[in-house]
C-alpha positions in Angstrom: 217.7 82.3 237.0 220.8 82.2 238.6 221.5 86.1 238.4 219.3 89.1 237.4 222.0 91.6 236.1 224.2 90.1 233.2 226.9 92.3 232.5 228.2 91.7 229.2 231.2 92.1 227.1 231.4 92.6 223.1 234.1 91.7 221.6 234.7 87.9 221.5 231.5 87.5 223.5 228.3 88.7 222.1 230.0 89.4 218.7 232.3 87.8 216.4 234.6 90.3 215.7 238.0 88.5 216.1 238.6 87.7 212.2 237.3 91.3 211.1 239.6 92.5 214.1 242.9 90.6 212.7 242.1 91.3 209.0 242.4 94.7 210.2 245.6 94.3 212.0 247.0 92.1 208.9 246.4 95.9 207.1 248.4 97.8 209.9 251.2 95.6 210.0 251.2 95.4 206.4 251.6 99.3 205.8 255.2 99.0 208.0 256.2 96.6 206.1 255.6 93.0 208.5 253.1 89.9 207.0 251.2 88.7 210.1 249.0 85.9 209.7 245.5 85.4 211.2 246.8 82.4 213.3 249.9 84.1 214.8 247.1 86.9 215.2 244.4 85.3 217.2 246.0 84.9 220.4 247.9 88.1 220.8 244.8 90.4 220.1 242.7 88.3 222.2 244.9 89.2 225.6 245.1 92.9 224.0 245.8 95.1 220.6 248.3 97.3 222.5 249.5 93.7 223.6 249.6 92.0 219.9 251.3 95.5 218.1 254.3 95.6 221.2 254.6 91.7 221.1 255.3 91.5 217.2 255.8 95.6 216.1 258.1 96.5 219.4 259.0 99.8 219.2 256.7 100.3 216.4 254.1 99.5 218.1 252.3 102.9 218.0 252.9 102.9 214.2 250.8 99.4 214.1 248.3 100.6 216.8 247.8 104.1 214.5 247.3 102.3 211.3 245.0 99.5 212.9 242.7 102.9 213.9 242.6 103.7 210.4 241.3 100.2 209.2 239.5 99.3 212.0 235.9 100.4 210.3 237.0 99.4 207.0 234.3 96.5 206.6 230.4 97.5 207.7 228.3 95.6 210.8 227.7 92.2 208.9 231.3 90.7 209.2 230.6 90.8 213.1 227.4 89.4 213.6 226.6 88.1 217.1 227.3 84.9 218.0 224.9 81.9 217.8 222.5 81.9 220.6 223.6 85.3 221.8 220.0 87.2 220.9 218.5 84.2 222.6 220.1 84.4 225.5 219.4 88.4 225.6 215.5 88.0 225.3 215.8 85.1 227.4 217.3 87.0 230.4 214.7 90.0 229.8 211.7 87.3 229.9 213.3 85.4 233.1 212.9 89.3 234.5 216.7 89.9 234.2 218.6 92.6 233.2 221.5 93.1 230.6 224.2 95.7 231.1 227.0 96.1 228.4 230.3 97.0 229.7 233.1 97.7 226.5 236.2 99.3 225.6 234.4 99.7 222.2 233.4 103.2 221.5 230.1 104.0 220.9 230.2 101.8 217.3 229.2 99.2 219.8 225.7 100.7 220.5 225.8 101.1 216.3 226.4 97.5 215.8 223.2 96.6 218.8 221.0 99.0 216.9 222.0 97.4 213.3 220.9 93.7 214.9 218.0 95.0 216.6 218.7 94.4 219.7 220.0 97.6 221.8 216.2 97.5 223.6 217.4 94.2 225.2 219.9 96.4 227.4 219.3 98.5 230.3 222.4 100.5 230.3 225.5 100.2 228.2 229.2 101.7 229.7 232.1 102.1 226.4 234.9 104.0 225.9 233.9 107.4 225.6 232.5 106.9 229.3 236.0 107.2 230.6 236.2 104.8 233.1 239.3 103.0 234.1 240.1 99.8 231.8 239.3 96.3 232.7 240.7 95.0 234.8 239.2 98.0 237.3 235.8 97.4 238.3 234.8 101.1 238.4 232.5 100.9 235.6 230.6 97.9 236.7 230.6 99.6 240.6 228.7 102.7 238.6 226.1 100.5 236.8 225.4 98.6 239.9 225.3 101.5 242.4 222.9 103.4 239.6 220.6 100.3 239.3 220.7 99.8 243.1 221.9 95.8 242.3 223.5 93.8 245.0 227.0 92.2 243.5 225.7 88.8 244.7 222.6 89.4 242.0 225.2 89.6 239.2 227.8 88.0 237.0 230.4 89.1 234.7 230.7 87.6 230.8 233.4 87.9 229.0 235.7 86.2 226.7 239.0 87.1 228.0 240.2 87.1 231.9 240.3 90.4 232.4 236.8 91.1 231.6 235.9 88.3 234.8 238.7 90.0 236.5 237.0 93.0 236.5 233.1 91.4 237.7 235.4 89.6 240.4 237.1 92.9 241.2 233.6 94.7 241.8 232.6 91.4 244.0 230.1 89.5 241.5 230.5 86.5 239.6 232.6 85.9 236.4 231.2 83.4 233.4 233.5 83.0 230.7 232.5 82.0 227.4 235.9 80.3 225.9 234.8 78.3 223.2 238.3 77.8 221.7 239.8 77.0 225.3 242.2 79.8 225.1 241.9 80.1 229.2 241.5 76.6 230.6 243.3 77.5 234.0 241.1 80.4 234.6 238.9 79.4 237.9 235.5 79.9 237.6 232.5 77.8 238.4 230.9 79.3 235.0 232.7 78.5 231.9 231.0 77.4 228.5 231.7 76.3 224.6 228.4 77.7 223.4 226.0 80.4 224.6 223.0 78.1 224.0 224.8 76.3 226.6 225.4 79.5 229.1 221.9 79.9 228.4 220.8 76.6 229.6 222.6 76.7 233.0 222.0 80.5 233.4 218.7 81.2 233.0 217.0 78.0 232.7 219.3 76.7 234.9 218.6 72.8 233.7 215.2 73.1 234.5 211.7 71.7 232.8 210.4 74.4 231.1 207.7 75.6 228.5 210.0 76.2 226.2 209.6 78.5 223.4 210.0 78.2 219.4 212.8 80.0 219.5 214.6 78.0 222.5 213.7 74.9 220.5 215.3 76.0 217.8 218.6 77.2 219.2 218.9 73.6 220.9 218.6 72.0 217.5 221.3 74.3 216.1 223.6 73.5 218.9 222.9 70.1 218.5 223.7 70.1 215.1 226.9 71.7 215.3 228.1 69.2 217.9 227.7 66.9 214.8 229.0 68.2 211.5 229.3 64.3 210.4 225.0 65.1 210.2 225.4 67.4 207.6 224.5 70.9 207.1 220.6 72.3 207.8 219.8 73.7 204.1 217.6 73.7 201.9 218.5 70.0 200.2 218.1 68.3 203.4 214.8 69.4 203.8 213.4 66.4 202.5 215.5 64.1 204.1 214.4 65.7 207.7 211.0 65.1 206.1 211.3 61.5 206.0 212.5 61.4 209.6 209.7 63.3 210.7 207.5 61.1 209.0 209.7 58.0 210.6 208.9 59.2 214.1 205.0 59.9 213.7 205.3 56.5 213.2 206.2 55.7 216.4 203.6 57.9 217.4 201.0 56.0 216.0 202.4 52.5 217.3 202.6 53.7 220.9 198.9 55.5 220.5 197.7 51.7 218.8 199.1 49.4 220.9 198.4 51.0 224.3 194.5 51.5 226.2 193.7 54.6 225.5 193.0 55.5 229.1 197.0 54.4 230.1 198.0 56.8 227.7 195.8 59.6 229.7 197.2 58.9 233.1 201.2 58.8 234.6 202.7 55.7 232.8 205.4 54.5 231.2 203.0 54.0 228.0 202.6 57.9 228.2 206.2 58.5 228.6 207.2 56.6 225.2 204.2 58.8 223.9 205.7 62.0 225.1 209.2 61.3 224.1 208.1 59.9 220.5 206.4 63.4 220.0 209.6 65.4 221.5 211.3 63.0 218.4 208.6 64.5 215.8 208.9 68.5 217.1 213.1 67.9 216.9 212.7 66.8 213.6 209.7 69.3 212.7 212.2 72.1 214.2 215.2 70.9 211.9 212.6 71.7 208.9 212.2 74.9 209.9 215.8 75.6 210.2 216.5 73.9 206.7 214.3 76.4 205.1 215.6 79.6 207.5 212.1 79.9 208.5 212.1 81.9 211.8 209.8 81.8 215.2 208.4 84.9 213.7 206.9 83.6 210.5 205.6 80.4 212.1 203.9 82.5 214.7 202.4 84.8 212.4 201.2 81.9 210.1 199.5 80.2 212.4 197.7 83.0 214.4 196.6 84.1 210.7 195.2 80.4 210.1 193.3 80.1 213.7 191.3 83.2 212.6 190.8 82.0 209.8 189.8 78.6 211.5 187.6 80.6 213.6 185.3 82.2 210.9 185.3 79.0 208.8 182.0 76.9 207.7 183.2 73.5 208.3 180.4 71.4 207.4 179.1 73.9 204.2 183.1 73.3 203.0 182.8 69.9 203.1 179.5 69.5 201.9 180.9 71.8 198.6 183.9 69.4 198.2 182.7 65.9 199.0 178.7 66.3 198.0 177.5 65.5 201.9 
């Protein structure tokens, strides 16, 4: 891994709260009078809500700010669900023998919404609101965690959505990674900036390297992939038998690289085994895009098939077949 403490920030980063954020604004503009839409929304609240309420309210900006308060909570945890590939990329930092450290002006709703995804025991410390520390910008909160955690700044970066969530990692002498997927800060310098968090994920903590990847990781790639071509169509369950087909396509391949090659090449560092290698990557991709057709998670797979190799284990093989084909 590049880093060992990943200090995170929620809103816009590991969640997708923006459109529940701006429906909520839409309310408290609403109730003095003023129709805002989403799009004239997006990037005010994104540099700040004090920011968004002064910029279109002006001096009713605490009346907007007061009412926003009131509706804030209105809809429950599922209309802000993390983003794609951000639980990933929490186990994967914890696995890698990382650390995650969430840094919010959120009150402590944002511990609610970890605990309502399941994944509050992927963080070693969380700092909100109610902690009192001065707001990003100021790096005092992140100067606590790391001086609490005994962490050297040079083991750590900043992720955030916004500058001033970097600012503040730069601020406290660590590195800033900004995940800006709708480009809202493309003049923002930083050696770390990504569209996706599969992607962050990649660099991060695999860092582009060969790995024994998991399932899961396998699974996230394909979803990325997918999304960097909608013209593919979506992953449900009617394309299932269409990804099918390919699969069966590409074990095809398998079998004319296995049949038309010694079978002691294939064994050994060739260029025969590489086609072999590559035509099975081809058959897992399209395995994995059958899985996510049918939503069927790591989880279930891994129970299945630890269920079936004890079953394997205890089987008669020869009395089964004997009972089903007479020898």
């Amino acid at each position: 891994m590049k880093f060992t403490g990943f200090f995170w920030d929620f809103d816009g980063t590991l969640f997708d709260t923006y459109p529940r954020i701006n429906r909520a604004m839409q309310k408290a503009f609403a109730e003095i009078g003023m129709q805002v839409s989403i799009e004239q929304l997006l990037p005010l609240t994104k540099v700040s809500l004090p920011h968004t309420a002064q910029t279109l309210a002006g001096e009713r900006a605490k009346e907007v700010l007061l009412a926003y308060n009131a509706h804030a909570e209105d809809e429950g945890y599922d209309t802000m669900p993390p983003f794609p590939g951000a639980i990933r990329l929490l186990q994967s930092v914890c696995a890698h023998g990382g650390h995650n450290y969430l840094y919010t002006h959120r009150s402590r709703n944002a511990i609610d919404a970890l605990n309502h995804y399941g994944i509050a025991r992927y963080f070693t410390d969380i700092v909100t609101s109610e902690d009192h520390f001065p707001r990003k910008p100021a790096p005092d909160a992140l100067l606590y965690l790391m001086d609490k955690h005994h962490i050297s700044p040079a083991q750590c970066v900043m992720i955030g959505d916004r500058d001033i969530d970097l600012l503040s990692g730069i601020n406290a002498g660590m590195a800033g990674a900004l995940f800006d997927p709708e480009g809202f800060y493309p003049d923002f310098d930083t050696p770390y900036r990504y569209n996706t968090l599969t992607e962050m994920m990649r660099d991060l903590t695999w860092e582009e390297e060969e790995l024994d990847l998991s399932l899961a990781d396998m699974l996230e790639m394909q979803t990325e992939l997918h999304a960097e071509h909608p013209e593919w169509g979506a992953l449900d369950a009617t394309a299932g038998r269409n990804q099918l087909l390919w699969l069966t396509g590409e074990l095809g391949e398998v079998i004319d690289v296995v049949k038309k090659n010694d079978p002691a090449h294939l064994s050994q560092p060739c260029y025969a085994r590489d086609c072999l290698t590559e035509e099975i990557a081809d058959v897992m991709m399209y395995l994995n895009d059958v899985l996510l057709c049918y939503d069927i998670a790591p989880e279930e797979i891994s129970r299945a098939y630890y269920k079936k190799h004890l079953y394997n284990l205890r089987r008669n093989y020869r009395q089964q077949n004997e009972a089903r084909y007479g020898k």
